[in-house]
C-alpha positions as CSV (number, residue, x, y, z in Angstrom):
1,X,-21.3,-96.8,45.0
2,X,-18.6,-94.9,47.4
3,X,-16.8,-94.0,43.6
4,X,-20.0,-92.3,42.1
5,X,-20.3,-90.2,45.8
6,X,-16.8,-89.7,45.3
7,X,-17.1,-88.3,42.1
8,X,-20.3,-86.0,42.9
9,X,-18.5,-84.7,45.9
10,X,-15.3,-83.6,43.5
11,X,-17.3,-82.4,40.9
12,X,-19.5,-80.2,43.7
13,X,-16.1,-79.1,45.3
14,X,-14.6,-77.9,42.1
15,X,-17.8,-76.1,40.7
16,X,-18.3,-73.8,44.1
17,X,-14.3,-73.6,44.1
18,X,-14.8,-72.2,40.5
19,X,-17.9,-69.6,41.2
20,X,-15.3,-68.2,44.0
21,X,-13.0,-67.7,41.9
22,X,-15.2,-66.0,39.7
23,X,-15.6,-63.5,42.1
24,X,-11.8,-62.4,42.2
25,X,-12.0,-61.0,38.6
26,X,-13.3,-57.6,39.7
27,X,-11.5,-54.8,37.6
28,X,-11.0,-51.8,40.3
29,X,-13.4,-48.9,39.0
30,X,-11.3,-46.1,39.6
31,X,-11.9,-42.6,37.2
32,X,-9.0,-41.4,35.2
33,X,-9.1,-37.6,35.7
34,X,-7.5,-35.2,33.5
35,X,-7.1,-31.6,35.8
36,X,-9.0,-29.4,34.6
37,X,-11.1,-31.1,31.7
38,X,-14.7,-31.8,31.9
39,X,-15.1,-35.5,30.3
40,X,-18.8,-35.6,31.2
41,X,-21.8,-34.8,28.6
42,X,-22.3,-31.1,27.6
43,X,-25.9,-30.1,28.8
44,X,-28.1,-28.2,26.3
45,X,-29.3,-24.9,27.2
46,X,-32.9,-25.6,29.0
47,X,-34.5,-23.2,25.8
48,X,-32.9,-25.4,23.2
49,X,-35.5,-28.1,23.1
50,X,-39.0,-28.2,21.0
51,X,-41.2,-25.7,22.2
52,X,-39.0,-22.9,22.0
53,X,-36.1,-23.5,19.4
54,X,-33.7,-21.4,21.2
55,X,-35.6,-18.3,21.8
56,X,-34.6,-17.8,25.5
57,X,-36.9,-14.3,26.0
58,X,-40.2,-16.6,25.0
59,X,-38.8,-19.5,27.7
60,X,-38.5,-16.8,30.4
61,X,-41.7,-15.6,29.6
62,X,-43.2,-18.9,29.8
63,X,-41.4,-19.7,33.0
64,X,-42.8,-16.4,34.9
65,X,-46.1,-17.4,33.6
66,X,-45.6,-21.5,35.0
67,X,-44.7,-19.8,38.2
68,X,-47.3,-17.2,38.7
69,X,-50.0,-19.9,38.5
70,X,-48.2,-21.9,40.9
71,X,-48.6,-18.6,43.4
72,X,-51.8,-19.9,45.7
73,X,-52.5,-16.1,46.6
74,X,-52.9,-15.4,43.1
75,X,-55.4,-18.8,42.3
76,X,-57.7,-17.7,45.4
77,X,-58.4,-14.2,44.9
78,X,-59.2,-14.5,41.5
């Protein structure tokens, strides 16, 4: 009987003695900078997408457009 408590009590000591020492295996996270070099993903221009294919006069027309009806002034008096 005091063997097989023995034995649970090793076996629970070296299983939480492992899990801590799981913990120690942290690889620091440090970012490896090259001066003056963007490493980051190149944004698109914002009239690139679907709706517009790259014509940029049509996206500035719709933008004026998105933020005159956005203008509460505007909504009322007409």
């Amino acid at each position: 009987m005091m063997a097989r408590i023995t034995r649970i009590a090793t076996l629970a000591f070296g299983a939480m003695a492992a899990l801590m020492l799981a913990g120690c295996g942290e690889r620091p996270q440090v970012i490896d900078y090259k001066q003056g070099t963007y490493q980051g993903k190149p944004d698109d221009l914002p009239y690139a997408a679907a709706p517009f294919n790259g014509d940029k006069d049509k996206w500035e027309r719709d933008i004026r457009n998105r933020t005159q009806n956005q203008n509460e002034y505007k909504r009322i008096g007409s």
